[in-house]
N, C-alpha and C positions, 0 to 999 in steps of 0.2 A: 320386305324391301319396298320400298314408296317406288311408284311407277316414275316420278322425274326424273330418274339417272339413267339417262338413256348414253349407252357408247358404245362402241364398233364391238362386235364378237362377246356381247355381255352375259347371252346362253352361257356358251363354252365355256368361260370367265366365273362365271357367280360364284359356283362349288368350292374353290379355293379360296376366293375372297371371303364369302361369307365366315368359313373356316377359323380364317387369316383374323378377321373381326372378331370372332369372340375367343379366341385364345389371348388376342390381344385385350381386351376387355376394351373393343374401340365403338361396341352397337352397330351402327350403320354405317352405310357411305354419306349419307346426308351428315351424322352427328361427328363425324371425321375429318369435312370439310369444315361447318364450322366453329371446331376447336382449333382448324389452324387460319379460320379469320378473328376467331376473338383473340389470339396472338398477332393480329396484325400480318398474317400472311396469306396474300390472294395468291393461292399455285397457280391457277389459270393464269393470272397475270406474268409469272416467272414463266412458268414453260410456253406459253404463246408469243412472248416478247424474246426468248429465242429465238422459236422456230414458228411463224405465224402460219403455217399450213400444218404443225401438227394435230394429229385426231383428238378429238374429245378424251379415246381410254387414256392420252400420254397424262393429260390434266389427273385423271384420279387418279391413275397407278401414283403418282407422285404425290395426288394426297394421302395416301394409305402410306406412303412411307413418310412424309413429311409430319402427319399425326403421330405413327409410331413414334418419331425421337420427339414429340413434343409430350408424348406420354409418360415416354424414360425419363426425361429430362438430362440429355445431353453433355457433357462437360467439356466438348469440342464436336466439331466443325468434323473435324473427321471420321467420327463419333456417329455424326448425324448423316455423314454420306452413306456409311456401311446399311444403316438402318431404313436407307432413303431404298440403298441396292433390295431389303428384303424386300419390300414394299412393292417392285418394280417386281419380283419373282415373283411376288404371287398372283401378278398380273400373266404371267406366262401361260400361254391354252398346253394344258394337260399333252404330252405326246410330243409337244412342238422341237424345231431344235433350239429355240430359243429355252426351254426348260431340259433341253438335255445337256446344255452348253451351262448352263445358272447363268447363263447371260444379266439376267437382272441383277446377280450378285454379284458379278463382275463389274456392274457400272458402277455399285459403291463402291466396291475396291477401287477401282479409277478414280474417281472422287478425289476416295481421302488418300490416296498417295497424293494428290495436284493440291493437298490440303494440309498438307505434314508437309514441313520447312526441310526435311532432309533432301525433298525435291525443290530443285530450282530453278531447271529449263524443262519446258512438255512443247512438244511437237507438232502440229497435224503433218505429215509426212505424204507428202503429195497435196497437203489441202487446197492450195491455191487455185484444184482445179475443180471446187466446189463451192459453189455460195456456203453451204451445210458449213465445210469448216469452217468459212468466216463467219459464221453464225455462232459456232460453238467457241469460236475463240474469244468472240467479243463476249460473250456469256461470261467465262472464266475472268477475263480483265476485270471485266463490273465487279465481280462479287469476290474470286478466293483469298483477295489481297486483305481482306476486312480481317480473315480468320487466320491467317499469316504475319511473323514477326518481321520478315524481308517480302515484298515482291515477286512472285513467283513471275519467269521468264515466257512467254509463249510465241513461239515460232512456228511459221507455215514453211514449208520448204520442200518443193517439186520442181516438177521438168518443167522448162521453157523461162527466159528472162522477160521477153514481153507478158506473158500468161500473169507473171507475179507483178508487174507494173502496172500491167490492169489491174489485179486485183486488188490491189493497194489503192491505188487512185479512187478506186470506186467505191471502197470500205473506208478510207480516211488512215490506213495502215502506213506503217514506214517500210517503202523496199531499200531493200539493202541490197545493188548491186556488188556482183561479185565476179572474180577473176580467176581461174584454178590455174595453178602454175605446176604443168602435171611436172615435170623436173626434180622438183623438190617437192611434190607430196603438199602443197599447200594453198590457202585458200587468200587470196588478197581481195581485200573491201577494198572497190573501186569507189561507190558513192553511197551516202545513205540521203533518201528522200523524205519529209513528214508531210503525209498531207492530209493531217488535223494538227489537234491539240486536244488532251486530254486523252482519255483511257485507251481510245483507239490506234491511237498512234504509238503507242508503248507495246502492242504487235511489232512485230521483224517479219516481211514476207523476201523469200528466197526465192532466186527461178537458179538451177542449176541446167551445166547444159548435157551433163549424163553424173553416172553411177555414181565415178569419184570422187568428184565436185558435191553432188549430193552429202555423202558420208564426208567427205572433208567439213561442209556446211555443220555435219551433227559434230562434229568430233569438236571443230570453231567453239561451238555452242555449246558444248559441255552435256549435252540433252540428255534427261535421265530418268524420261519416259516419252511417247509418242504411241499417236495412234496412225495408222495406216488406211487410207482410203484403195475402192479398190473401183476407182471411175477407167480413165483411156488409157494409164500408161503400168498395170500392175507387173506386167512382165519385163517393162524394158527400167522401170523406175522406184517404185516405192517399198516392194518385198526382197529388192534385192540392194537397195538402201541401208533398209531394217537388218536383212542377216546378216550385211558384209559389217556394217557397226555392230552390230550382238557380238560378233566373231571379235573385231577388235578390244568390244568392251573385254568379254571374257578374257583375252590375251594380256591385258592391261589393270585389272583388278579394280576397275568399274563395276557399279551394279546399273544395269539398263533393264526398266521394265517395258516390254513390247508390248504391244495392243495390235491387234491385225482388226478388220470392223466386220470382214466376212461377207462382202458385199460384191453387187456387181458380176456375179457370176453366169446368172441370167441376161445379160447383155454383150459383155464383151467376149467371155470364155464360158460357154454354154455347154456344160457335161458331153452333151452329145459331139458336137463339136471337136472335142478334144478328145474324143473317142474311151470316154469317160464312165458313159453309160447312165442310165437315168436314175440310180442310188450313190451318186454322188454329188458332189456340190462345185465340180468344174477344179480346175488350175488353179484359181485364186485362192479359193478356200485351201487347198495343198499348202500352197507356198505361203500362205498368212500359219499354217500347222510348225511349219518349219522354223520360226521366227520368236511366235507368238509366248508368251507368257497368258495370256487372257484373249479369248477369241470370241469376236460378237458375230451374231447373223443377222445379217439382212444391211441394205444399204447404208453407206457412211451420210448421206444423204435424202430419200425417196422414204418418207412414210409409210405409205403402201407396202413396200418392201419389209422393211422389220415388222410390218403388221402380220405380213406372207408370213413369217417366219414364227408365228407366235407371242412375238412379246408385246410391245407396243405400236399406233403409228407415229412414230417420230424418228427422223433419222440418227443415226450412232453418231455423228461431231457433233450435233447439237443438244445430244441426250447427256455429253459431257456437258456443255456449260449447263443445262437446264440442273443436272446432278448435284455442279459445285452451289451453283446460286439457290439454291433449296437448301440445301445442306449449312449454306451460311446463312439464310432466314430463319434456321433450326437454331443455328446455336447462340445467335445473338439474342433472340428469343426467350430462348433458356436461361440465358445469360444475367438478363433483364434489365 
């Protein structure tokens, strides 16, 4: 292994990789990188224009899976997410819970569901109360639409109507104010704002002003996957969003896939705290158990955090856009 690939946790790390590299018949990490520039793909470029404070290992876990599907040679986008997800597992430290969770194999699953037409609204579900998800959500715009027949839908939608006007304002997003008419069960669009043009504004950001309003928002929106941050409001807003819609979908013969991020447990609901005890992961982690379909650890946002946690440093809403937009440089690639 040539001494230039320097990245966070790369001891812990090698063993697998190295592994990972010759079952794949990929050589190196250097000869992995560039066969996915003589394809015309800089990862660093995709996953730093996500998330520009993610670490260096987010760059090659995503070239180790971004080579993978350029090795298979792909025949979709969705294809190439799954294969992006092993890529990202075997970036996992040995013991972690990010490798007990297959976290890494869960973000291609996320992927390529946002990358199959059968989905047509995804969520950040509370995101508006993170740069991270508007980070991940502009990622997804740019890129899943290339490898899709229709337009895939992406909506933010959490507590507070000012929270979402800011964050619309300042991302170039369209807020869609709203009106919940608790009476009848329903959700009236009061105003819709653009403030761009072009990719960004084709986001929908929601501020709801509780629960109902919330899952009225997802039900409006037909949403038939989301991911769940777990920043200031997990208890009062986004896990019980997520369940009270899971429960409608079920009732109603919907298929909702849930994403909980697993984060945030260490600040706002701290095991100890919640009288939880130090072999658990706090309240949030519970209530994302109860919801979830696929559950990630470590911050929906904070680097450092999913770093804590094993897998990579970049946070989970922005580990989704970097996913989709690799995974469609994969297969247009392929495509040729």
């Amino acid at each position: 292994m040539a001494n230039d690939v320097i990245f966070e946790g790369k001891e812990r790390r090698m063993p697998k990789i190295e592994a990972f590299l010759k079952e794949n018949g990929l050589g190196t990490l250097e000869e992995a990188r560039d066969l996915c520039l003589s394809k015309g793909i800089d990862v660093d470029k995709i996953v730093k224009g996500v998330q520009p404070i993610a670490f260096d290992n987010a760059t090659w876990a995503y070239t180790l899976g971004v080579a993978l599907g350029l090795k298979k040679g792909v025949k979709s986008a969705a294809e190439a997410s799954e294969l992006i997800g092993v890529g990202l597992q075997a970036f996992c430290i040995p013991g972690s819970v990010a490798e007990h969770r297959n976290v890494g194999v869960g973000h291609g699953n996320l992927g390529a569901r946002l990358l199959h037409d059968e989905t047509k609204c995804f969520a950040f579900l509370a995101g508006h109360e993170s740069f991270a998800a508007a980070e991940g959500a502009i990622g997804i715009a740019r890129t899943a639409n290339r490898a899709r027949k229709e337009p895939l839908r992406v909506i933010l939608n959490g507590l507070g109507k000012d929270a979402a006007f800011i964050i619309s304002r300042i991302n170039g997003f369209t807020y869609v104010k709203t009106d919940y008419d608790f009476f009848n069960d329903k959700v009236n669009v009061v105003e819709e704002v653009k403030y761009s043009d072009g990719e960004r504004a084709q986001i929908k950001c929601y501020g709801a002003n509780d629960v109902q309003e919330g899952v009225g928002i997802m039900r409006m929106e037909g949403v038939d996957v989301s991911i769940t941050g777990n920043s200031t409001n997990p208890t009062r807003f986004q896990h019980l969003v997520a369940g009270t819609y899971k429960k409608w979908c079920n009732e109603n013969g919907k298929h909702y896939f849930s994403v909980a991020s697993g984060g945030g447990t260490g600040r706002t609901l701290h095991p100890d705290n919640m009288g939880a005890g130090p072999a658990s992961y706090g309240l949030t982690d519970s209530m994302g158990r109860m919801h979830s379909d696929a559950q990630f650890a470590g911050s929906s946002s904070v680097p450092a955090h999913v770093e804590m946690m094993g897998l990579i440093g970049m946070g989970n809403n922005p580990m989704v856009g970097a996913t989709v937009a690799c995974a469609v440089a994969v297969y247009e690639a392929c495509k040729g």
